[in-house]
C-alpha positions as a Markdown table, in Angstrom:
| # | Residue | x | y | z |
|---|---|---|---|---|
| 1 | Unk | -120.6 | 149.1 | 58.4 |
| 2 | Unk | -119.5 | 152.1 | 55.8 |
| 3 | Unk | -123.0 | 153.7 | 56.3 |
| 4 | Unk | -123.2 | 153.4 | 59.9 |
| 5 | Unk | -119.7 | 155.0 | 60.0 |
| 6 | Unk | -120.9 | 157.8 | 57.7 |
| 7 | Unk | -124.3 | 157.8 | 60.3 |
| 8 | Unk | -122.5 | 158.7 | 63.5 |
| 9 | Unk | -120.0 | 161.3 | 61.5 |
| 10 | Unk | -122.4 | 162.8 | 59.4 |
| 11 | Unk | -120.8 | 161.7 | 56.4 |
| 12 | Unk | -123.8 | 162.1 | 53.4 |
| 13 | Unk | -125.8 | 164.9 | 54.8 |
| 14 | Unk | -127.2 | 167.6 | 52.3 |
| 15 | Unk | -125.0 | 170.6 | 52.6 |
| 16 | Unk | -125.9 | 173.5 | 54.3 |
| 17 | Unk | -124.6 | 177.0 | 53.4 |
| 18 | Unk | -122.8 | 178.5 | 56.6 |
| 19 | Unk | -120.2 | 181.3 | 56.9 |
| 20 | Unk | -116.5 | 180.0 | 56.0 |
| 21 | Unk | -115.7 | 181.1 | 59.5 |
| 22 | Unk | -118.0 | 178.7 | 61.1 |
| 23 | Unk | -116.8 | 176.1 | 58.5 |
| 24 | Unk | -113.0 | 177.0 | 59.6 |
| 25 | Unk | -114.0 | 176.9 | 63.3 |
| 26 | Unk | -115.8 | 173.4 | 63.3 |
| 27 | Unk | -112.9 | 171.9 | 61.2 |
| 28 | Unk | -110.2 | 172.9 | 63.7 |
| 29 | Unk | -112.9 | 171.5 | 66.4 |
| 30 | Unk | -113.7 | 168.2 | 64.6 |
| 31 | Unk | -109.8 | 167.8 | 63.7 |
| 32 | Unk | -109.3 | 164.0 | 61.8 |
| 33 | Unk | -107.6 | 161.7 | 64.7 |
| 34 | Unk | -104.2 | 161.6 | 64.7 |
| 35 | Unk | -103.7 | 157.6 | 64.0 |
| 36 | Unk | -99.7 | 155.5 | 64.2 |
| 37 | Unk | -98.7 | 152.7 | 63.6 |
| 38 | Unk | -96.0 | 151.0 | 65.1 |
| 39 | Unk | -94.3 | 146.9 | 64.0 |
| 40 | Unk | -92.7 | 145.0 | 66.9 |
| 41 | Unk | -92.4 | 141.1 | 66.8 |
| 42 | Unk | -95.1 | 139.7 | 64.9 |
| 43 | Unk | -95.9 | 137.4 | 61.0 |
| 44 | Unk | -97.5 | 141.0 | 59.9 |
| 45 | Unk | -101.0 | 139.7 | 59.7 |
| 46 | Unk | -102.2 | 142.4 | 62.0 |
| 47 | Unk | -101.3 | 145.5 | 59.3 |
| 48 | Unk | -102.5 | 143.3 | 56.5 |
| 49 | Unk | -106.1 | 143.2 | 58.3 |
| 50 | Unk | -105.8 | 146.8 | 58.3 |
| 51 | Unk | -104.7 | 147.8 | 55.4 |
| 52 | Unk | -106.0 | 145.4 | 52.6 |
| 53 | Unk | -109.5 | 145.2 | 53.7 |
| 54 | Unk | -110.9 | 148.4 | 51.7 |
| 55 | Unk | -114.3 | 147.5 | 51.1 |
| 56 | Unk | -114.6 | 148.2 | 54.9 |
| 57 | Unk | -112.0 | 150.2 | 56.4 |
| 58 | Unk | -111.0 | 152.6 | 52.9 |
| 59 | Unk | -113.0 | 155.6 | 54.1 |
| 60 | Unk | -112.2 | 155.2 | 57.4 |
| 61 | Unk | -108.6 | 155.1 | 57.1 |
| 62 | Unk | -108.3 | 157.8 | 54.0 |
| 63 | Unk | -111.2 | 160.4 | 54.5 |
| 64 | Unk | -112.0 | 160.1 | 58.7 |
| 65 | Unk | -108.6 | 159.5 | 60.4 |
| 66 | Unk | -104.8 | 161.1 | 59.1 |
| 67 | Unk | -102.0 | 158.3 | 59.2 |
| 68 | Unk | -99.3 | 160.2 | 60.5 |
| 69 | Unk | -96.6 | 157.6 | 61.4 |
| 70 | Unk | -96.2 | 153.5 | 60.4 |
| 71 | Unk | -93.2 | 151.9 | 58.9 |
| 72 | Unk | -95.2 | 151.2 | 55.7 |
| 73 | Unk | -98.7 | 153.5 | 55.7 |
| 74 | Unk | -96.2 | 156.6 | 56.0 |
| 75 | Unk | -93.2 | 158.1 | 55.1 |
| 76 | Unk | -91.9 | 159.4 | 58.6 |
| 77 | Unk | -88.8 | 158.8 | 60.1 |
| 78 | Unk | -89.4 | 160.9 | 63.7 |
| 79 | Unk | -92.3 | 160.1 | 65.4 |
| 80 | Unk | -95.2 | 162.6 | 66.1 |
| 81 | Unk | -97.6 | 163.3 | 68.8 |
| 82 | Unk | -100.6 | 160.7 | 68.1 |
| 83 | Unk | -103.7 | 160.9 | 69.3 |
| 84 | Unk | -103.6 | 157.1 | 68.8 |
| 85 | Unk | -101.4 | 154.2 | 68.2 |
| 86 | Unk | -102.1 | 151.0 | 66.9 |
| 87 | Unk | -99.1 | 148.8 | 68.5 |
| 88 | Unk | -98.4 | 145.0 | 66.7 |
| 89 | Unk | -96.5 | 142.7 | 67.6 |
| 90 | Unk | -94.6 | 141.2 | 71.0 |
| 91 | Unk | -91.9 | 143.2 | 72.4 |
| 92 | Unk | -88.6 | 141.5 | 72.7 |
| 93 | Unk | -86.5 | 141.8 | 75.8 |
| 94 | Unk | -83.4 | 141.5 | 73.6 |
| 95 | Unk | -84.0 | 144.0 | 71.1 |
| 96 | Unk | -82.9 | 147.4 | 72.5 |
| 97 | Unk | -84.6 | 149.4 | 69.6 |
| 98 | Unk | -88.2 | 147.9 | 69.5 |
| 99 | Unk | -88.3 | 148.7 | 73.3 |
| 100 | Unk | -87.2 | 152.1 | 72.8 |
| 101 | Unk | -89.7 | 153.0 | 70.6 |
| 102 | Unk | -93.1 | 151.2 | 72.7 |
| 103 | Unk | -91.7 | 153.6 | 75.1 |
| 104 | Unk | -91.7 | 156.6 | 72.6 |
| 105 | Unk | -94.8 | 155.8 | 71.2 |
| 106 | Unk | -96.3 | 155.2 | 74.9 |
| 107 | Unk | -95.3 | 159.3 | 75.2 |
| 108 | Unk | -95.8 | 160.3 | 71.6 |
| 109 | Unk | -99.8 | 159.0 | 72.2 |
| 110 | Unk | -102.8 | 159.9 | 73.5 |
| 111 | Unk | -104.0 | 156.0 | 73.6 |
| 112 | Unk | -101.7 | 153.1 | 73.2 |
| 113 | Unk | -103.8 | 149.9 | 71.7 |
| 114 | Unk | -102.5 | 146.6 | 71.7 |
| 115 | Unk | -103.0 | 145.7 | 68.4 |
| 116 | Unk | -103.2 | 141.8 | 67.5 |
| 117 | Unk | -103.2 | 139.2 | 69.8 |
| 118 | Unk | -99.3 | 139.2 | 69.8 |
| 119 | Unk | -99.5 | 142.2 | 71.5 |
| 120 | Unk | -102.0 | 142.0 | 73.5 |
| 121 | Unk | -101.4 | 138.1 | 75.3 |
| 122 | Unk | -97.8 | 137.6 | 73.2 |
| 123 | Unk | -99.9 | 134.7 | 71.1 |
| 124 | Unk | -97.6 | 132.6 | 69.5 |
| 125 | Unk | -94.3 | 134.5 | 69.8 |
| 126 | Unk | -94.4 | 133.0 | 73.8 |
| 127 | Unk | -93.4 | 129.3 | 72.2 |
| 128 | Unk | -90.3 | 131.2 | 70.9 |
| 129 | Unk | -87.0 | 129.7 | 72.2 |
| 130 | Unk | -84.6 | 131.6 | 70.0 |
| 131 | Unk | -82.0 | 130.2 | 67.9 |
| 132 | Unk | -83.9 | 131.6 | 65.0 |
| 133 | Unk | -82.6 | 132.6 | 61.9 |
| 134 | Unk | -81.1 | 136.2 | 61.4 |
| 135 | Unk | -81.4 | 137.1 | 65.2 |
| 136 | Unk | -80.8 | 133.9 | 66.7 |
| 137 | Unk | -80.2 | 135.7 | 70.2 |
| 138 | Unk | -84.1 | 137.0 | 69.8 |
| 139 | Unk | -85.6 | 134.4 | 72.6 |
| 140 | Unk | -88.0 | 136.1 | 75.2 |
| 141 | Unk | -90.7 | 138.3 | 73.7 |
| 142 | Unk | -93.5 | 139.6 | 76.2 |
| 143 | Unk | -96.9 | 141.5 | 75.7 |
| 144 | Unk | -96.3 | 145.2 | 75.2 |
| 145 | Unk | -98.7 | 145.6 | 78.7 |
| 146 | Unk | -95.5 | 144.4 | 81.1 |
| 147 | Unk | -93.4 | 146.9 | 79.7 |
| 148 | Unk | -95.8 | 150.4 | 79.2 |
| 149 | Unk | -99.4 | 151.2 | 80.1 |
| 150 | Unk | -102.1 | 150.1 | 77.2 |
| 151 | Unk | -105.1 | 151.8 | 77.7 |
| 152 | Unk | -107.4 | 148.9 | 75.5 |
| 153 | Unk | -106.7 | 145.2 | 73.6 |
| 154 | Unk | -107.8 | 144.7 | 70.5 |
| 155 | Unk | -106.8 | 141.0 | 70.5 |
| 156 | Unk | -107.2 | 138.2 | 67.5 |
| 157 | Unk | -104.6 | 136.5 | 65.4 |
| 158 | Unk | -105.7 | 139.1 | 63.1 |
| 159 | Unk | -108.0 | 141.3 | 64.5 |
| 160 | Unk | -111.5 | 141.5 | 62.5 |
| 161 | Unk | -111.4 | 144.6 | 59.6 |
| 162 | Unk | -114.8 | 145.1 | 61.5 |
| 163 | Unk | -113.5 | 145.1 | 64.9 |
| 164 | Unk | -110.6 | 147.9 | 63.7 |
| 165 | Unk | -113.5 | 150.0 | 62.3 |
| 166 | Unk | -115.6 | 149.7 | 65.4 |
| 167 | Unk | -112.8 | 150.8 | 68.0 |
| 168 | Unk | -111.0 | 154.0 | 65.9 |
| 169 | Unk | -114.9 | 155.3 | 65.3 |
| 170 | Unk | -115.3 | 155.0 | 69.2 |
| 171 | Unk | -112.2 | 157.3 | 69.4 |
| 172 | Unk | -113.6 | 159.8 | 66.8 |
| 173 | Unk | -116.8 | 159.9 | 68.8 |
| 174 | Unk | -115.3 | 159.6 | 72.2 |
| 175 | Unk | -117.3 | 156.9 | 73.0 |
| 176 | Unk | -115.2 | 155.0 | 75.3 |
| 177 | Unk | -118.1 | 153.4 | 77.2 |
| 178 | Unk | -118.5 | 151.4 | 73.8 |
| 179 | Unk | -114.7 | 150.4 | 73.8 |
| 180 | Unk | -115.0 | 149.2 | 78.0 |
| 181 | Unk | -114.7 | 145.9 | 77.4 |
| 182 | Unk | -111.4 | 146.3 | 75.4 |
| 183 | Unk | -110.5 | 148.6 | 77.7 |
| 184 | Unk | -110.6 | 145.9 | 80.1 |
| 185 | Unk | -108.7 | 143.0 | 78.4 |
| 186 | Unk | -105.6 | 145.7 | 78.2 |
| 187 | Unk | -103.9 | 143.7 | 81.8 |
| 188 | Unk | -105.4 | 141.1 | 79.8 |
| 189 | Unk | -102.0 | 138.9 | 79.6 |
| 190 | Unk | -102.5 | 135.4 | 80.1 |
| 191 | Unk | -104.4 | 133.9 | 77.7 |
| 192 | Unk | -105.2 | 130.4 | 76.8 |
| 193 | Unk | -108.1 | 128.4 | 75.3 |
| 194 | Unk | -108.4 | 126.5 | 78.9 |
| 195 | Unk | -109.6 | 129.8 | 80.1 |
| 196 | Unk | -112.9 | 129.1 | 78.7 |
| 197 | Unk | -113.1 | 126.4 | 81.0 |
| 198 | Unk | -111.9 | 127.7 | 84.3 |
| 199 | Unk | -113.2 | 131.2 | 83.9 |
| 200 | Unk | -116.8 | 130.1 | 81.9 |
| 201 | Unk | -118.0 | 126.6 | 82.5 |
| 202 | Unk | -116.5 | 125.7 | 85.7 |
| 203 | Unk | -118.6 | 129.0 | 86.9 |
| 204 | Unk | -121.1 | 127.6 | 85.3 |
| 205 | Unk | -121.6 | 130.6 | 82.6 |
| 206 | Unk | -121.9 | 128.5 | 79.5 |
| 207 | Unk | -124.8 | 128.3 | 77.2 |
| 208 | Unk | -123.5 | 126.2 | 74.9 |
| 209 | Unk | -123.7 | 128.7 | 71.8 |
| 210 | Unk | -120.8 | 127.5 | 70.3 |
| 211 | Unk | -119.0 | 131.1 | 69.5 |
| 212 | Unk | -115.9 | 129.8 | 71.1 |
| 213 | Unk | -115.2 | 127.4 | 68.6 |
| 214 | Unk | -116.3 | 129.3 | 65.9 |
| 215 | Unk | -114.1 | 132.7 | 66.8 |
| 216 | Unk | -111.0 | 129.9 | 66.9 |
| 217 | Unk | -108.4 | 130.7 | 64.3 |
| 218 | Unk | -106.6 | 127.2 | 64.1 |
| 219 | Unk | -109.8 | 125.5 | 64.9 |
| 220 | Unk | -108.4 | 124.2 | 68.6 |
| 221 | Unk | -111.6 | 124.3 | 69.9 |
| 222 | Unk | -114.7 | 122.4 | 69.4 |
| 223 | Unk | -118.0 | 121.7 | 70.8 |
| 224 | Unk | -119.1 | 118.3 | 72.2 |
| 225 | Unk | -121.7 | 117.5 | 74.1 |
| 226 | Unk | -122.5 | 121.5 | 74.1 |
| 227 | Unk | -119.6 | 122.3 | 75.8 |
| 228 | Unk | -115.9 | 123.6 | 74.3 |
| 229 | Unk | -113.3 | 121.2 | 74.4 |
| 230 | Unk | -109.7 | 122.2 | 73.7 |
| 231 | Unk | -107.4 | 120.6 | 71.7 |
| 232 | Unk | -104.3 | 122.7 | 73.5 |
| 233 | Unk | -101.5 | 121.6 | 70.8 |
| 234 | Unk | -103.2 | 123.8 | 68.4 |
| 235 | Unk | -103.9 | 126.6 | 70.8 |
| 236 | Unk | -101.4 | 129.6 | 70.0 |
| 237 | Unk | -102.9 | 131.6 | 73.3 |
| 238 | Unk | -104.0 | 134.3 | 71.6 |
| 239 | Unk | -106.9 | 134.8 | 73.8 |
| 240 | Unk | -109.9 | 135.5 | 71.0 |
| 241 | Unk | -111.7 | 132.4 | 72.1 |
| 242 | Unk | -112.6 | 134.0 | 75.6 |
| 243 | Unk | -112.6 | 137.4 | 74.5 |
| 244 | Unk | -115.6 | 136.4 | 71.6 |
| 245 | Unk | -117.6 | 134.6 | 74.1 |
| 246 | Unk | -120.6 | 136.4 | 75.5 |
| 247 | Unk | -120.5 | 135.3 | 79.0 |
| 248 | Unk | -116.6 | 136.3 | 79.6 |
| 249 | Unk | -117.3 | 140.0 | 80.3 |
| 250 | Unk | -120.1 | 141.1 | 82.8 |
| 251 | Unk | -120.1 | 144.5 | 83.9 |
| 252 | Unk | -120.5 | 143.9 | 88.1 |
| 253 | Unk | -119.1 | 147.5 | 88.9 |
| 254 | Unk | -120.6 | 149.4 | 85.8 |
| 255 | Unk | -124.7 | 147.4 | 86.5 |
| 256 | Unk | -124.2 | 148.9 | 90.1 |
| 257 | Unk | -123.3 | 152.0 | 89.6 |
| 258 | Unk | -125.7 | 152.4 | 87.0 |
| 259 | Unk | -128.5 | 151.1 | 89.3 |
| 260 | Unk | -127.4 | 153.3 | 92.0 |
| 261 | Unk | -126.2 | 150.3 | 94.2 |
């Protein structure tokens, strides 16, 4: 992964002499992206995946992209202009100042990722009922999509360190045909492991490759008979079950328009 990385950015190549102007120029050109990080209602998993995986995502996140806002990757208090922002965590209708700042950040930033399946579907903070400790009138949290525009999904409960890597390289190399798919799970809301059946097998999609069940993160789903079978008391709705299956997303629009249809 580092060395494809390294591949598209040119990290590794012998260096060439060139005029410092020309060095200057293509610096201010090929400025790092501008990369927050912003903590609503979630367990924390999400920033853990990103920060604590450094065999993967080190150079990535300390030589290829500046950190310029996050509750614990910087030491800001106002929040910048971002090219983009990684969002975690469920918004909670009750909490006045985590819905004032998805709405900042949704100005401050260039692209607003839902980051975590919290945010992206609202995963298991939808069984919440309040009552909790601390902030017992905390009771209806709601993905960060019904309340600001998210331009792509990066869903999981956490997200791969691989899948992290993949999307912010896609923004360095404005590649966002690469990122389509998670472009289109952003009004992605609704998610449930029954989706695999309604939206794959009752169409009669599925192969029977048993990704599903392995992409499960509490193991709710398994295969029998070659076909996924949900055990929905241990489904948290966090949506990666459908998203990791390779017959959920097919490109109708995108196939015609490349075939001139």
């Amino acid at each position: 992964m580092l060395a494809r990385i390294k591949q598209f950015l040119g990290i590794g190549a012998k260096p060439k002499e060139v005029p410092k102007e020309e060095v200057e120029k293509v610096a201010e050109e090929k400025a790092k992206p501008r990369i927050g990080y912003v903590h609503l209602s979630g367990c924390t998993g999400d920033v853990m995946s990103l920060s604590e995986n450094y065999d993967i995502l080190a150079e990535l996140l300390t030589n290829m992209v500046d950190i310029v806002y996050g509750q614990t990757l910087a030491d800001v208090w106002e929040m910048p202009e971002m090219d983009l922002v990684l969002v975690e965590g469920s918004v909670c209708l009750q909490d006045e100042h985590s819905i004032k700042e998805l709405k900042e950040a949704r100005e401050k930033a260039g692209l607003v990722v839902a980051f975590g399946s919290c945010a992206a579907t609202g995963c298991f903070t939808r069984y919440s009922r309040g009552g909790q400790q601390a902030r017992p009138d905390h009771e209806s949290f709601v993905p960060i999509a019904d309340l600001v525009k998210v331009d792509c999904a990066i869903p999981g409960c956490p997200p791969s360190p691989e899948i992290i890597a993949k999307t912010v390289v896609a923004v360095i190399n404005g590649d966002m045909d690469y990122l389509q798919p998670m472009i289109d799970l952003a009004g992605y809301t609704e998610a449930c492991g029954c989706d695999l059946q309604y939206k794959v097998v009752n169409q009669a999609l599925c192969i029977g490759c048993g990704t599903c069940a392995m992409a499960c993160q509490t193991r709710a789903l398994t295969m029998t008979d070659g076909r996924p079978e949900l055990t929905s008391a241990r489904c948290v709705k966090c949506g990666i079950c459908y998203v990791q299956c390779p017959r959920s997303w097919w490109p109708a629009d995108r196939i015609k328009q490349d075939l001139g249809l």
